[in-house]
C-alpha positions as CSV (number, residue, x, y, z in Angstrom):
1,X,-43.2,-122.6,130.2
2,X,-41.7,-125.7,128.3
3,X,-43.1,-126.6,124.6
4,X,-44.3,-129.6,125.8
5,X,-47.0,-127.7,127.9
6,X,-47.6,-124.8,125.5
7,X,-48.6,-127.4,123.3
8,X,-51.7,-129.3,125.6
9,X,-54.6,-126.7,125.2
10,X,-53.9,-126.7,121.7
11,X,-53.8,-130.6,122.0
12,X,-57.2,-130.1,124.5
13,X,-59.2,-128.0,121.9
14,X,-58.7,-130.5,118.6
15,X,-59.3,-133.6,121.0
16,X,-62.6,-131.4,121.9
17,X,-63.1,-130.9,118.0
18,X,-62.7,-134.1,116.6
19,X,-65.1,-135.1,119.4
20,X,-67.8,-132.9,118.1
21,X,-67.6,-134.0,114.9
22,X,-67.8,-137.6,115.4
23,X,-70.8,-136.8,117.9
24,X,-72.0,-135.1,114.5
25,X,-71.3,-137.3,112.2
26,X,-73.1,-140.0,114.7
27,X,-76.2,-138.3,115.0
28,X,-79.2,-139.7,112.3
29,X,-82.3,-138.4,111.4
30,X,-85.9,-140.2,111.4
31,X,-87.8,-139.3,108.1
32,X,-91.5,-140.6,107.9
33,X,-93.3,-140.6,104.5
34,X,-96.9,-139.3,105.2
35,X,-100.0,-138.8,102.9
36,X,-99.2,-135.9,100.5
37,X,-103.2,-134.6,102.0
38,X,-102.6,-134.8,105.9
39,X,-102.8,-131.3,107.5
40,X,-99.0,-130.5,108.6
41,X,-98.6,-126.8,110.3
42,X,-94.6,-127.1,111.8
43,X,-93.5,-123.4,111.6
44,X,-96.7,-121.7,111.3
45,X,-96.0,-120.5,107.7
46,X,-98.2,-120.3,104.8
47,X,-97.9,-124.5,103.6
48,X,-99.2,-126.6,101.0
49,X,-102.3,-127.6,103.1
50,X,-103.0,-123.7,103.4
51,X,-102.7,-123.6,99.5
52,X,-105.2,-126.3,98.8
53,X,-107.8,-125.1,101.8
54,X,-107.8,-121.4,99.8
55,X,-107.9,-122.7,96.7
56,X,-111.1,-124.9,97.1
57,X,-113.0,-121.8,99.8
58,X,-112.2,-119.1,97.1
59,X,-113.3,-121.6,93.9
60,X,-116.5,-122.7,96.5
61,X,-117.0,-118.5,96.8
62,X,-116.9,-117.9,93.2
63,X,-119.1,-120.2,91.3
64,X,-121.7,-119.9,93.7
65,X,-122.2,-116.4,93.3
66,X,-125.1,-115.3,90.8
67,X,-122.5,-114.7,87.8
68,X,-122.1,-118.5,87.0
69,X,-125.6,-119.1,86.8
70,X,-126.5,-116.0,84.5
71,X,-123.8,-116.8,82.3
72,X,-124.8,-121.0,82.0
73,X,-129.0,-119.4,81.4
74,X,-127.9,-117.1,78.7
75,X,-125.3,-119.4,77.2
76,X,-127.3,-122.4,76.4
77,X,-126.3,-124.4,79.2
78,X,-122.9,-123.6,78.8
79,X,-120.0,-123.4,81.7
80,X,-118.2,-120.8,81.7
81,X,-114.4,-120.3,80.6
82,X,-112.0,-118.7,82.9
83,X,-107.9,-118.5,82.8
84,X,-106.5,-117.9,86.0
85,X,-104.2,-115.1,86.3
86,X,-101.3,-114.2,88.6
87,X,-101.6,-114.2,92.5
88,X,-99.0,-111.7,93.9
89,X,-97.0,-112.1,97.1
90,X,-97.6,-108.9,99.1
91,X,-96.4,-110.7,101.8
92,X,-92.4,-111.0,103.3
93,X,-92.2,-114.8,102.9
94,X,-91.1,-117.0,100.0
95,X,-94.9,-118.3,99.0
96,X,-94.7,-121.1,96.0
97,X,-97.5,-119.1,94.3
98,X,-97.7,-121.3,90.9
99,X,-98.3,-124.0,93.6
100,X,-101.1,-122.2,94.6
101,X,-102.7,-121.1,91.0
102,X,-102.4,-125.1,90.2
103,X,-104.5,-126.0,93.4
104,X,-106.7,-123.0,92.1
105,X,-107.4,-124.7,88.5
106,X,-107.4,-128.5,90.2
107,X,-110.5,-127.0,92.3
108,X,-112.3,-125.5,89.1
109,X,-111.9,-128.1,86.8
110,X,-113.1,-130.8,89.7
111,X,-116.0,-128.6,89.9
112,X,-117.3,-129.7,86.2
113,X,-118.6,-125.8,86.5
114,X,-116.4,-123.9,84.9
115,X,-113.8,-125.2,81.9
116,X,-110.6,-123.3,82.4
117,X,-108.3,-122.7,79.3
118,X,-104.0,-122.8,79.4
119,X,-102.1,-119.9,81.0
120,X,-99.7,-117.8,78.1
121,X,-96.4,-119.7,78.7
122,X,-98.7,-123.0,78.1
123,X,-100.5,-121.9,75.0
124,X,-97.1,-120.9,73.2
125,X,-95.8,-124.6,74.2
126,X,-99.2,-126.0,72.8
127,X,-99.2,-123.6,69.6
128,X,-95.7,-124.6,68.7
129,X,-96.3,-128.6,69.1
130,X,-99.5,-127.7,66.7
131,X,-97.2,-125.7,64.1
132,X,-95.1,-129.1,63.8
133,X,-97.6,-131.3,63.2
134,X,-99.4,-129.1,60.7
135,X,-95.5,-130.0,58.9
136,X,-94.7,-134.0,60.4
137,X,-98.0,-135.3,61.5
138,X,-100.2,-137.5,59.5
139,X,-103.2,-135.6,57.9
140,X,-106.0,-137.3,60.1
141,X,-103.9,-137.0,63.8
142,X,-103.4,-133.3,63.4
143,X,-104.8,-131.0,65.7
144,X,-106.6,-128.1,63.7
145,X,-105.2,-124.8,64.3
146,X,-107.7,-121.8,64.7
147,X,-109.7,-124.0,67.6
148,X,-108.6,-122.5,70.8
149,X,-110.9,-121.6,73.1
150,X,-111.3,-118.0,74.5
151,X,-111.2,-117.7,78.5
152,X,-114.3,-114.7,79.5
153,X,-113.2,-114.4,82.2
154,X,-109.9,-114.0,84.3
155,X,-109.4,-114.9,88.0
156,X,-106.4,-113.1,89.4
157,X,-105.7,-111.2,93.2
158,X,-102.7,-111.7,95.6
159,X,-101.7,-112.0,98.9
160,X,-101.1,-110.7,102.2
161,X,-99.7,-110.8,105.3
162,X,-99.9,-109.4,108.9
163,X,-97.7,-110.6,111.9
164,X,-97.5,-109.5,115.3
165,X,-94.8,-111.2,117.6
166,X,-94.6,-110.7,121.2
167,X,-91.6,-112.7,123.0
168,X,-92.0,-116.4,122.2
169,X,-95.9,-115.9,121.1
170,X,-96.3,-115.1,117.6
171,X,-99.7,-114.5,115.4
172,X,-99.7,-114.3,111.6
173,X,-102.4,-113.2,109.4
174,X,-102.9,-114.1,106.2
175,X,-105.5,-112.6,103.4
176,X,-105.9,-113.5,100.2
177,X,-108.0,-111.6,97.3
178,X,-109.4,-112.5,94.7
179,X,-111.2,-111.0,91.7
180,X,-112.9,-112.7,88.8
181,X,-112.9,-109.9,85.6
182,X,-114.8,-110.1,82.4
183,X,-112.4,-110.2,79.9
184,X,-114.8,-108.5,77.4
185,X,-115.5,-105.4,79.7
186,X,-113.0,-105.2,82.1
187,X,-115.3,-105.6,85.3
188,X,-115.2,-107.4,88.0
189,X,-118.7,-109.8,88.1
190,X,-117.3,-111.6,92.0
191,X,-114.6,-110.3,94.6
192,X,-114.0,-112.3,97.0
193,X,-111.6,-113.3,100.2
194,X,-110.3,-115.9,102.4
195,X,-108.5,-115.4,106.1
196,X,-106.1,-117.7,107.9
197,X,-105.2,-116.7,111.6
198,X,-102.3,-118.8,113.2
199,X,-100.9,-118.8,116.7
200,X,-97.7,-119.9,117.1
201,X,-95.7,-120.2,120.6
202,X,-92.3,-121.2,120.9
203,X,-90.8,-123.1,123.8
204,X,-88.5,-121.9,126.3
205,X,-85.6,-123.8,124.7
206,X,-86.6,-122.5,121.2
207,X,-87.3,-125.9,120.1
């Protein structure tokens, strides 16, 4: 075999290369802005319209349990105070959980029920800005130290997932707990729960 012929598949396979890679480089995609709300399911994963959906049921489930009203009769009127706690992934996915404990607060403040009070990494922010201005800030703009206000309760649960898969058909389950504890006694006044069940089918391609 002479050089000169040794030499065409190798000559073959980079004209087949460099062909791929302009086809590549070629191909565009189409990205379409849509309202941040609209209900988008692509891969049948837990999603930010699942977060929000949970978020308002399990705030809905809550406040109108008996609790909330005994506490406003024997409180003068009063809402209550809750801090919500941490939500643990149980399940085998990456879930944006802080995501999820926002959507939980945006529900209960929107509410007007229930006045919910910073989380621990927030309160040490908001205690040091108060600490400065007790030093920098002019007398009548300081905030007063000594004013926080307690949460009674916490609301706090995780979690969980369930999926059966059978060829291109797949089903996932998710549950997700939640508990509301007086912070004074340790119970629970409300447990409560919200289910998602999703079918998912692939198509023969696997697009």
């Amino acid at each position: 075999m002479t050089p000169h012929r040794s030499r065409r598949p190798l000559l073959r396979a980079a004209a087949c290369v460099a062909l791929a890679l302009t086809a590549a480089g070629c191909a565009t995609k189409r990205v379409a802005r849509i309202e941040p709300g609209a209900v988008t399911d692509l891969s049948g994963r837990w999603n930010d319209t699942d977060s929000r959906l949970v978020a308002n049921q399990l705030v809905e489930q809550t406040l109108s349990a008996g609790w909330a009203k005994r506490y406003t009769d024997t409180h003068g009127g009063e809402p209550p105070t809750i801090i919500v706690g941490n939500f643990a992934n149980r399940t085998l996915e990456h879930i944006a959980v802080g995501t999820f404990v926002k959507d939980i607060e945006k529900a209960l403040v929107s509410t007007g029920a229930a006045r919910v009070v910073a989380t621990g990494a927030e309160r040490s922010e908001l205690r040091g800005e108060r600490k400065d201005q007790q030093q920098n800030a002019r007398a009548d703009t300081r905030a007063r130290q000594g004013q926080e206000l307690g949460a009674r309760y916490m609301l706090a649960g995780e979690l969980q997932a369930i999926e059966d898969v059978d060829g291109r058909e797949r089903v996932v389950f998710y549950q997700v707990d939640a508990s509301l504890i007086d912070l004074e006694t340790n119970a629970k006044v409300w447990v409560g729960q919200h289910k998602i069940k999703k079918y998912i089918t692939r198509s023969a391609f696997g697009l």
